[in-house]
N, C-alpha and C positions, 0 to 999 in steps of 0.2 A: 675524760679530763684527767690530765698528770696528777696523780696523790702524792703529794711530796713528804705527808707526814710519813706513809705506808713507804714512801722509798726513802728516808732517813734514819727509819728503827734501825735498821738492821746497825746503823755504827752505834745505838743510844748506849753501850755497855764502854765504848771508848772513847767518844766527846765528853767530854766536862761540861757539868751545867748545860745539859744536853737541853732545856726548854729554854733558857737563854738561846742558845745556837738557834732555835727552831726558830725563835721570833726574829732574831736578826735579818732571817730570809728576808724577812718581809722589807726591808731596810734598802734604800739606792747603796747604789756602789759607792764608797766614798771615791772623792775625785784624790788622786797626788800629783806633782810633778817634781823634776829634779831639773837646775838652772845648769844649762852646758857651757862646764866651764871651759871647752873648745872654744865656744865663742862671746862669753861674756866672763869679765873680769872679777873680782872677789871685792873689788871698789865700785865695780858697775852695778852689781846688785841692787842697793837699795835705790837707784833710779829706776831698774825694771822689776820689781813690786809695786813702785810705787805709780808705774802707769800700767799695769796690770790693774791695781786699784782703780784708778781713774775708769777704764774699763768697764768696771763691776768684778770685777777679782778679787777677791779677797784671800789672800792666802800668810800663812803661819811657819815658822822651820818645825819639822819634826825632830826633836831634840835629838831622838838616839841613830837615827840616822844623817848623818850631817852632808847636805845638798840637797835634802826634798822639805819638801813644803803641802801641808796639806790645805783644800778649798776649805775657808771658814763659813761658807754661802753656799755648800755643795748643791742644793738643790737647785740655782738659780741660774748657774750660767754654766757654758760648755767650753772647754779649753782649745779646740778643735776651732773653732772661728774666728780667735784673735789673731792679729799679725805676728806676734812673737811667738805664734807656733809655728807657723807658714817661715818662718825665716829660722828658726832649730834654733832658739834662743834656750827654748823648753822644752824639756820632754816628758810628755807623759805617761805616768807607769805609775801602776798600781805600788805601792809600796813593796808588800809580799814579795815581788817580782823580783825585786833589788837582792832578797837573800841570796838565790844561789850563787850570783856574781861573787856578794859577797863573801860567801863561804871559799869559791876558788882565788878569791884573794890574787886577779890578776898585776904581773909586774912589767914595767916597763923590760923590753928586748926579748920576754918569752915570747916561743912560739906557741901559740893559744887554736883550738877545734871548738868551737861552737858547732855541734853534728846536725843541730834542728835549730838552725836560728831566725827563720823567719815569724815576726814581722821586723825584729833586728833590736827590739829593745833591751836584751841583754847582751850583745852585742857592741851595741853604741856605749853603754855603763859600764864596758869595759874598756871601749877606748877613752872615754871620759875617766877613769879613773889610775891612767896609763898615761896620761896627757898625751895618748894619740901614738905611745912609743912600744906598744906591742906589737908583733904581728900574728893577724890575726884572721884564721882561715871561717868562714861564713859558709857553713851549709845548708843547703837544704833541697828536698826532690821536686820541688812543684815549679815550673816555669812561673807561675801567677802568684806564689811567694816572695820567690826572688826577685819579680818585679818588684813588691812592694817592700822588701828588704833593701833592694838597691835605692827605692826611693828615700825612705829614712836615713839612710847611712846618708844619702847627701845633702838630705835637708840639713842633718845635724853637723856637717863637715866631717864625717868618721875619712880618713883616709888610709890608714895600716890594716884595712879588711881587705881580703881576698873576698869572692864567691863562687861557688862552685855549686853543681846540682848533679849530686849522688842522691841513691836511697843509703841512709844511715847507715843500715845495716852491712853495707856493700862498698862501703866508703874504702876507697885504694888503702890498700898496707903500704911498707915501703917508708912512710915517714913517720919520726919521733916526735911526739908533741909533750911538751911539759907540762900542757896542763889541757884536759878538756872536758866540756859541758857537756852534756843531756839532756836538757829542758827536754823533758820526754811527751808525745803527741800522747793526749789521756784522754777520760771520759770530762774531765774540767767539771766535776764535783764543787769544788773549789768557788768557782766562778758563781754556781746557783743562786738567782734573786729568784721568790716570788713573781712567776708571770715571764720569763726568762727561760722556758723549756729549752729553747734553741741549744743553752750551753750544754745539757746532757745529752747533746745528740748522737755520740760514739754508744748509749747505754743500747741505742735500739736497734731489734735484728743482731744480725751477728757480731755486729763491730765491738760488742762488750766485750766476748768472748777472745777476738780475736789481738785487743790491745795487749794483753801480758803475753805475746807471742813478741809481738813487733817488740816490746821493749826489752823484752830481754837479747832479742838479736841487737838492740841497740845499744845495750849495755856493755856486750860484753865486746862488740865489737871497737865502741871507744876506749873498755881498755886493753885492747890489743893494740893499739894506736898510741899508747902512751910511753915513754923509755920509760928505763927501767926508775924507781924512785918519783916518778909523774904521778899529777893528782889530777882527780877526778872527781865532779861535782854529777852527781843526778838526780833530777827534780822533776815535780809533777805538780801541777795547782787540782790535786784530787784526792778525797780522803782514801779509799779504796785499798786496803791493804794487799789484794792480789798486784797491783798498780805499783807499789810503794816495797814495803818491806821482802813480800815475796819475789820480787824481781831483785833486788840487791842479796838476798840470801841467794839466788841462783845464782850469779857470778861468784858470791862467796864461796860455794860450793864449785863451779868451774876452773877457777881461777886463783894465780897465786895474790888477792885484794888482802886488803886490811882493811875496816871501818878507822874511820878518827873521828875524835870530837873538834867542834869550833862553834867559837863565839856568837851566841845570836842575839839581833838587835831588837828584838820581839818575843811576847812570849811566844813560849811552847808545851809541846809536850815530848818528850822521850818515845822513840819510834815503839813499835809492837815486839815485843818476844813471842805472842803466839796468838792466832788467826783462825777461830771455829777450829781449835784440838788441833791446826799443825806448830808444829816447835818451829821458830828462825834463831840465826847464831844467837848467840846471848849480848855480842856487840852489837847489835840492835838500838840499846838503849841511847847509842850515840849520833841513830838518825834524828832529826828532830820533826815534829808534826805540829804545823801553823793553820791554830782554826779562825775562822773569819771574825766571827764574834768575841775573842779575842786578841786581835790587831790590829781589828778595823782594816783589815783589806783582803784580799782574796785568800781561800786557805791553799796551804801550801804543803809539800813533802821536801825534806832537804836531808840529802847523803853525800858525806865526804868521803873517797875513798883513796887510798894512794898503793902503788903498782909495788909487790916486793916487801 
């Protein structure tokens, strides 16, 4: 039987209120969604809440995030069964999820690399927040992703994505992108409910071992993809600091990178400067770390970095 208490020690020295965190586990996933203003108006809203209501929906604006709304009935119903999912009215995404979009602060006319973007939820929040006027390349290696990437992108109307299916790491040189993602494949730490083993399934056998390989190929390879003054977002929903800090200090150390700070709409904490006795840059302090028990949604790792 998985000990969850025996595999959470080890972070109890850098979670906060590390027996809050513990009990959280125990906790559903809060439900969010964000209203696609692709296809619904800023006047049509309070018609589609309010038969969302009718429904059994009950949902709220999250204030500091403006376009999501959290279930005030989370445990009752499932967003996944109404019509206005089925038609890309709404999208569903963990809050959390919404940071790294946010941090690369996509604009209308850049060319944008999402390197791991399937199932395409950050992807579509970017063309949602681009009113559809970026362009924007959609990768990722699995045939059976990109199915289900293509499907999203068309429920929701995204039409400025490309897709493509490279491994990350291997992604063609040759083109300047101004700004590109990471959403980096993890152990999804982050993700753990109580009863929920599934989500740590990279921890077992060799696949623990093996993720701070693959992500650091994917790091440093997105910012070799980047012109010169291009930004770069790289994220993980994983506490793990081999995962997180130690992979951005390797490109720091590869690479001509800069850390930046930016704005977050959740708490946090300031990334690690040092990891069982190893030192990382001292601009560290500017990644940030989103635990679940403190934002009510998945925990999260977010680094800004930009080329030069």
């Amino acid at each position: 039987m998985f000990n969850y208490l025996e595999y959470f020690s080890r972070y109890q020295e850098i979670i906060p209120d590390f027996d809050e965190f513990i009990e959280h586990l125990r906790t559903p996933h809060q439900q969010y969604f964000r209203i696609n203003n692709l296809k619904v108006s800023q006047d049509e809203v309070p018609v589609l809440l309010e038969k969302l209501r009718v429904k059994g929906i009950v949902a709220e604006p999250v204030s500091t995030v403006p376009g999501f709304y959290y279930i005030v009935n989370n445990d009752e119903v499932s967003l996944g069964g109404v019509l206005e999912y089925s038609l890309g009215l709404i999208h569903s995404m963990t809050l959390s999820s919404a940071l790294p979009v946010i941090a690369l602060d996509p604009k209308p006319g850049e060319l944008i690399l999402d390197l791991c973007a399937a199932p395409g939820g950050k992807t579509a929040l970017m063309s949602m927040l681009t009113n559809d006027r970026a362009y924007i390349i959609a990768n990722d290696k699995r045939i059976d992703r990109l199915t289900a990437l293509s499907a999203n992108l068309k429920r929701l109307g995204v039409a400025c994505a490309i897709l493509t299916r490279y491994r990350g790491e291997q992604f063609p040189l040759g083109m300047e992108f101004d700004k590109v993602l990471v959403d980096a494949p993890c152990s999804g730490e982050g993700r753990y409910r109580i009863g929920l083993e599934g989500e740590l399934l990279y921890q077992k056998g060799s696949g623990r071992a093996n993720l701070p390989s693959i992500q650091k190929g994917l790091i440093v390879r997105a910012f070799d993809l980047l012109k010169p003054g291009g930004l770069m977002v790289y994220s993980t929903c994983t506490i793990n600091p081999e995962e997180n800090e130690a992979v951005v200090d390797y490109l720091l150390r590869k690479r001509q990178a800069r850390l930046l700070d930016f704005e977050a709409p959740l708490p946090f904490e300031a990334g690690l400067t040092e990891w069982q006795g190893k030192p990382f840059h001292p601009d560290m302090v500017k990644t940030k770390r989103f635990y679940s028990h403190k934002t009510r949604a998945v925990g999260f790792f977010v680094a800004k970095l930009i080329k030069g």
